[in-house]
Backbone as CSV, one residue per row, in Angstrom:
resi,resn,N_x,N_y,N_z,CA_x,CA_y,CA_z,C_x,C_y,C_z
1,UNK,35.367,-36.187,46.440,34.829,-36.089,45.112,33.317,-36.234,45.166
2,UNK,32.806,-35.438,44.159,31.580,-35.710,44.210,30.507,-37.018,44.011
3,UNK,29.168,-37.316,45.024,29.098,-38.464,44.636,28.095,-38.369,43.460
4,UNK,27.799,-39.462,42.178,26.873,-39.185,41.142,26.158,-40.728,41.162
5,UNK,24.860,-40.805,41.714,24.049,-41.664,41.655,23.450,-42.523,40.120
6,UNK,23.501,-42.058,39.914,23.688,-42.736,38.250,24.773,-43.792,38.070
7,UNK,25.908,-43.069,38.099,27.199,-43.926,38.276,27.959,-44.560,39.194
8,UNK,27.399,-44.132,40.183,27.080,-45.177,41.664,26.390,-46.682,41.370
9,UNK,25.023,-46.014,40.773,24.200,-47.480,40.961,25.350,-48.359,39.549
10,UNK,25.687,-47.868,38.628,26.285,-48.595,37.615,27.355,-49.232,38.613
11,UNK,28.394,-48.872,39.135,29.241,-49.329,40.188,28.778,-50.437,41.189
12,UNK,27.467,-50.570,41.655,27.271,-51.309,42.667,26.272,-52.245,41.920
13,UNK,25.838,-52.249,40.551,24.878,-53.479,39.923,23.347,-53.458,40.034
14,UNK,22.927,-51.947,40.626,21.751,-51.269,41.060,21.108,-51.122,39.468
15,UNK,21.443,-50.334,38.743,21.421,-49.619,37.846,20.718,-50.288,36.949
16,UNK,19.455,-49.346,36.375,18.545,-49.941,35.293,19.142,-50.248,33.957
17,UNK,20.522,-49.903,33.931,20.951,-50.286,32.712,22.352,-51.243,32.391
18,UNK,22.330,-51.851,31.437,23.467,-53.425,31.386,24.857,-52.516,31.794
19,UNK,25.077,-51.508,30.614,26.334,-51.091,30.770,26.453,-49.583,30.296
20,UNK,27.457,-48.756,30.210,27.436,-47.517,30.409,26.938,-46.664,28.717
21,UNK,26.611,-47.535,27.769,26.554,-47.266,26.795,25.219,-46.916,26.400
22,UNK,24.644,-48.016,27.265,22.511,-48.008,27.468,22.554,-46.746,28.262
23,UNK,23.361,-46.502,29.301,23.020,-45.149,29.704,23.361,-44.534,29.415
24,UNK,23.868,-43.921,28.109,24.788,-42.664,27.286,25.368,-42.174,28.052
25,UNK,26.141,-43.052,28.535,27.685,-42.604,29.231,29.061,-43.039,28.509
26,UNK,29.679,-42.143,27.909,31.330,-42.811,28.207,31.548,-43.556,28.843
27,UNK,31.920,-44.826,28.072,32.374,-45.805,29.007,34.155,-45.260,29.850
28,UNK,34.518,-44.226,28.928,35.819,-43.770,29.838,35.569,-42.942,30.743
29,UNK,34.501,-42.222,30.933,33.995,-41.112,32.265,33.733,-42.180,32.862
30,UNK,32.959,-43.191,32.797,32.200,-44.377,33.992,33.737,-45.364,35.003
31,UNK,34.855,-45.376,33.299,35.951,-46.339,34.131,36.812,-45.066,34.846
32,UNK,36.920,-43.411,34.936,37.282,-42.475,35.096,36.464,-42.521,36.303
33,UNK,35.198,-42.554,36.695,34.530,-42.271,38.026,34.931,-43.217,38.814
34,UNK,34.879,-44.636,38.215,34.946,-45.916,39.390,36.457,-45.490,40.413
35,UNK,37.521,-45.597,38.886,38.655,-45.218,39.438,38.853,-44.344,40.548
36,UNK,38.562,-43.322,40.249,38.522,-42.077,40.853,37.805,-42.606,42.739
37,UNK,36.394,-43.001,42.803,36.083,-43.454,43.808,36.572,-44.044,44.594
38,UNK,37.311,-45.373,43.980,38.467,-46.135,44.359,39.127,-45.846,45.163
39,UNK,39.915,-44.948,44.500,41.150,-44.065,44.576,40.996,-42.950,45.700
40,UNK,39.407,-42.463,46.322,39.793,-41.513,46.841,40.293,-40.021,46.431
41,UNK,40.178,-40.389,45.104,40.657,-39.083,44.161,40.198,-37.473,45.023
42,UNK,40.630,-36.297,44.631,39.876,-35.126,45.190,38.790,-34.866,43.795
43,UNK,39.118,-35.278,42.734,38.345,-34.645,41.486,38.108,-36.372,40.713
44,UNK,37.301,-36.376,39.846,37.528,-36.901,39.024,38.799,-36.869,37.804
45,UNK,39.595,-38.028,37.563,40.583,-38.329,37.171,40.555,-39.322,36.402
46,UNK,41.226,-38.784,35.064,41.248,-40.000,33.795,42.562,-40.583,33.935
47,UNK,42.980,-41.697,34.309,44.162,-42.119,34.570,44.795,-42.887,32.800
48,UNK,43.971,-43.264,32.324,43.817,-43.972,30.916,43.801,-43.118,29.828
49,UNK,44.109,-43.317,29.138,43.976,-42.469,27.622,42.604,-42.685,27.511
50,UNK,41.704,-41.707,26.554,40.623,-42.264,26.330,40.790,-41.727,24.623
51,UNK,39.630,-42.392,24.060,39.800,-42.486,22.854,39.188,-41.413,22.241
52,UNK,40.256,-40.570,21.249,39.794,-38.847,20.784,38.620,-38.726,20.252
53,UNK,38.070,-40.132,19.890,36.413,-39.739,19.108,35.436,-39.774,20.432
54,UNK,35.763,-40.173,21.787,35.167,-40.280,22.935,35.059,-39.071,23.658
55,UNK,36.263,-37.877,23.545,36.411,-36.758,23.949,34.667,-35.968,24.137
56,UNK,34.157,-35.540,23.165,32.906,-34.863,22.953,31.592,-35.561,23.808
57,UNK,31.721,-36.643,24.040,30.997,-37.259,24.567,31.337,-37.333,26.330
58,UNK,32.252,-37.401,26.381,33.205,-37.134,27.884,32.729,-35.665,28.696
59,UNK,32.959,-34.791,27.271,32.837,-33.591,28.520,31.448,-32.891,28.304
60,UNK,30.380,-33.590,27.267,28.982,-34.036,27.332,28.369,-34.522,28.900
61,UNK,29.201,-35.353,28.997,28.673,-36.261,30.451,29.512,-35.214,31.606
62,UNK,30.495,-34.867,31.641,30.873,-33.806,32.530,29.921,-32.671,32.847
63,UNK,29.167,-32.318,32.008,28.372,-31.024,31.760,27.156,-31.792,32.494
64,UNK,26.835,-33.046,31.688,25.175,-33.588,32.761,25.721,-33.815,34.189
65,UNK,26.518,-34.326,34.837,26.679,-34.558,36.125,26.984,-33.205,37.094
66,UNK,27.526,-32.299,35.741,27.766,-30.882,37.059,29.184,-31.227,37.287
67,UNK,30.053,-31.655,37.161,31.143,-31.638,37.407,32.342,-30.592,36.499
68,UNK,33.048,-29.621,37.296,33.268,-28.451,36.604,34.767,-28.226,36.308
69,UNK,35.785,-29.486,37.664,36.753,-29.084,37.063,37.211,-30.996,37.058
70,UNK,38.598,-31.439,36.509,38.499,-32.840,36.414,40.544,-32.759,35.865
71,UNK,41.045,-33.972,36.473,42.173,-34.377,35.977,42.665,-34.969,35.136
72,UNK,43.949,-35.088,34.303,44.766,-35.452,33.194,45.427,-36.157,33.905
73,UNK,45.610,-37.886,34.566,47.164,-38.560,34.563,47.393,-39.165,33.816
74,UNK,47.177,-39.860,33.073,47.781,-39.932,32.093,48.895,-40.104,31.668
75,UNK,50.035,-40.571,31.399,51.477,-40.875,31.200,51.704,-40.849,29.965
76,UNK,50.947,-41.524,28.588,50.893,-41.817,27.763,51.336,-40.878,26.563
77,UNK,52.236,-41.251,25.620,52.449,-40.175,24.586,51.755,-39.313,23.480
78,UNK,50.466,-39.619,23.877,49.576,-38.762,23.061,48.832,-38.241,23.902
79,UNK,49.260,-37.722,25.338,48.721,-36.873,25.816,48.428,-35.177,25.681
80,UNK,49.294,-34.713,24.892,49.120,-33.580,24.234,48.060,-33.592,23.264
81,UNK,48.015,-34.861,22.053,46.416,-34.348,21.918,45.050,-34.454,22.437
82,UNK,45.439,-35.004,23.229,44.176,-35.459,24.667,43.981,-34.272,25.205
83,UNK,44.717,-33.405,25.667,44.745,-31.927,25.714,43.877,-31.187,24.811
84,UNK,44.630,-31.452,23.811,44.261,-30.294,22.726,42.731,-30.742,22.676
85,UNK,42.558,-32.214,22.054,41.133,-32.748,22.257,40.191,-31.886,23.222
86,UNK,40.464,-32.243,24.473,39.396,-31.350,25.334,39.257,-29.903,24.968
87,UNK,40.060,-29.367,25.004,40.394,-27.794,24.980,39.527,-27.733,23.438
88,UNK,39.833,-28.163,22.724,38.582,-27.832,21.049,37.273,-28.397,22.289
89,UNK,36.932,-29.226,22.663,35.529,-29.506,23.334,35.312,-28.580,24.386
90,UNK,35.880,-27.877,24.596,35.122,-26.624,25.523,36.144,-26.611,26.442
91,UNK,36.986,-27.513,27.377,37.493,-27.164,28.616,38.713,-26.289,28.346
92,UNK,39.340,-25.647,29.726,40.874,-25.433,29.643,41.922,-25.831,30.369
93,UNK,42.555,-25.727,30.123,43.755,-26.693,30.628,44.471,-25.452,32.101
94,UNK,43.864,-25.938,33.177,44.751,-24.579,34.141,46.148,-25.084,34.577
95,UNK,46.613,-26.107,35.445,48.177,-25.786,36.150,48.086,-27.558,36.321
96,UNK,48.864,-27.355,36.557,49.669,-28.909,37.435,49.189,-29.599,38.644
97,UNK,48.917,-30.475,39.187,47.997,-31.258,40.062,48.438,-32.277,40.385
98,UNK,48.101,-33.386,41.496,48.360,-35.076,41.710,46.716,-35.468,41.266
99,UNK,47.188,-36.627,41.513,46.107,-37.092,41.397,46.540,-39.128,41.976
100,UNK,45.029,-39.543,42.556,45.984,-40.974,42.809,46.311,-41.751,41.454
101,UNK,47.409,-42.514,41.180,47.743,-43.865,40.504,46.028,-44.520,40.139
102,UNK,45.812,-45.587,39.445,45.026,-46.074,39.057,45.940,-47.615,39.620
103,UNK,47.062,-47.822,40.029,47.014,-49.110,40.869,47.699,-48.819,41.669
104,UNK,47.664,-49.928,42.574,48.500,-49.574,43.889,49.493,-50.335,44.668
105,UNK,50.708,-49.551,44.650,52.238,-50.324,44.925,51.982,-51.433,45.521
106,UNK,52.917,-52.558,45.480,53.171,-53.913,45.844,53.005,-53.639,47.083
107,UNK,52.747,-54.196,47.791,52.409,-54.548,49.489,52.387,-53.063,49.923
108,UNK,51.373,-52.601,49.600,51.076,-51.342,50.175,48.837,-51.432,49.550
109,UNK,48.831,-50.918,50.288,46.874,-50.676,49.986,46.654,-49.078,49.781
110,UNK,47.906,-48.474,49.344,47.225,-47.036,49.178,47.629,-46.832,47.925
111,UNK,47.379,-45.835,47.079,47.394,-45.268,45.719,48.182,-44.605,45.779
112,UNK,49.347,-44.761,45.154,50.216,-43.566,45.052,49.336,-42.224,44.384
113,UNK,50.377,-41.046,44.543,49.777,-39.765,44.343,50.874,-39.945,42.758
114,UNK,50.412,-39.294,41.949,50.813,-39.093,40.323,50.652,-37.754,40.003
115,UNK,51.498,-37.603,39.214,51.284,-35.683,38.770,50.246,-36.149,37.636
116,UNK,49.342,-35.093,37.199,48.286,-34.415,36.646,47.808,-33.103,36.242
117,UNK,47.044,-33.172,35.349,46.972,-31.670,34.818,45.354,-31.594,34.870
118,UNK,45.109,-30.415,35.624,44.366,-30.033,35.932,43.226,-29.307,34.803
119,UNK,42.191,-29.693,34.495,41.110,-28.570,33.488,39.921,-28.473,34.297
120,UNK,39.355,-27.613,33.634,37.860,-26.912,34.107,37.478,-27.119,32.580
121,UNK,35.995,-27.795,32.923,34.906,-27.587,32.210,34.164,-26.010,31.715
122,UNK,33.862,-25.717,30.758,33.580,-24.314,30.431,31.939,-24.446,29.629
């Protein structure tokens, strides 16, 4: 995954700013990157619901970092309008994907792999 120095230094306590809000970031793209880093992800991956008034602002910050395509895991029952959400904000929704878990099985140190839905930024 790509690395983004901005949200790096926020990750490691570098960063000229308290929290992701001073830096007009989504705080769900910032807990979406850490994860993702974590994790080893191949893309960036929202494992969490994020909140539909946050959407516009999400794929705002997708567009400043350059990041073009990004994952849905998500489990949650309002993931269809989390969908729809993005898709009115510009992206599209292409095919089916893994992506890692956001925790990781009992006596094991790896991330399980989770199905995901795959979009591109537009």
């Amino acid at each position: 995954m790509k690395k983004i120095n901005e949200l790096e230094a926020m990750m490691n306590g570098t960063s000229q700013y308290q929290d992701s809000k001073e830096a007009g970031i989504s705080y769900s793209t910032y807990k979406a990157y850490k994860h993702s880093r974590e994790s080893e992800c191949k893309r960036l991956d929202f494992a969490d619901i994020c909140m539909m008034d946050e959407i516009g602002q999400i794929v705002a910050d997708l567009r400043r970092f350059g990041i073009k395509e990004f994952s849905v895991s998500d489990q949650s029952t309002a993931l269809m309008r989390t969908l729809a959400a993005f898709e009115q904000a510009g992206c599209k929704v292409t095919k089916m994907t893994t992506a890692k878990s956001n925790y990781r099985e009992w006596g094991s140190d790896e991330y399980k792999a989770v199905p995901a839905i795959k979009l591109l930024v537009k």
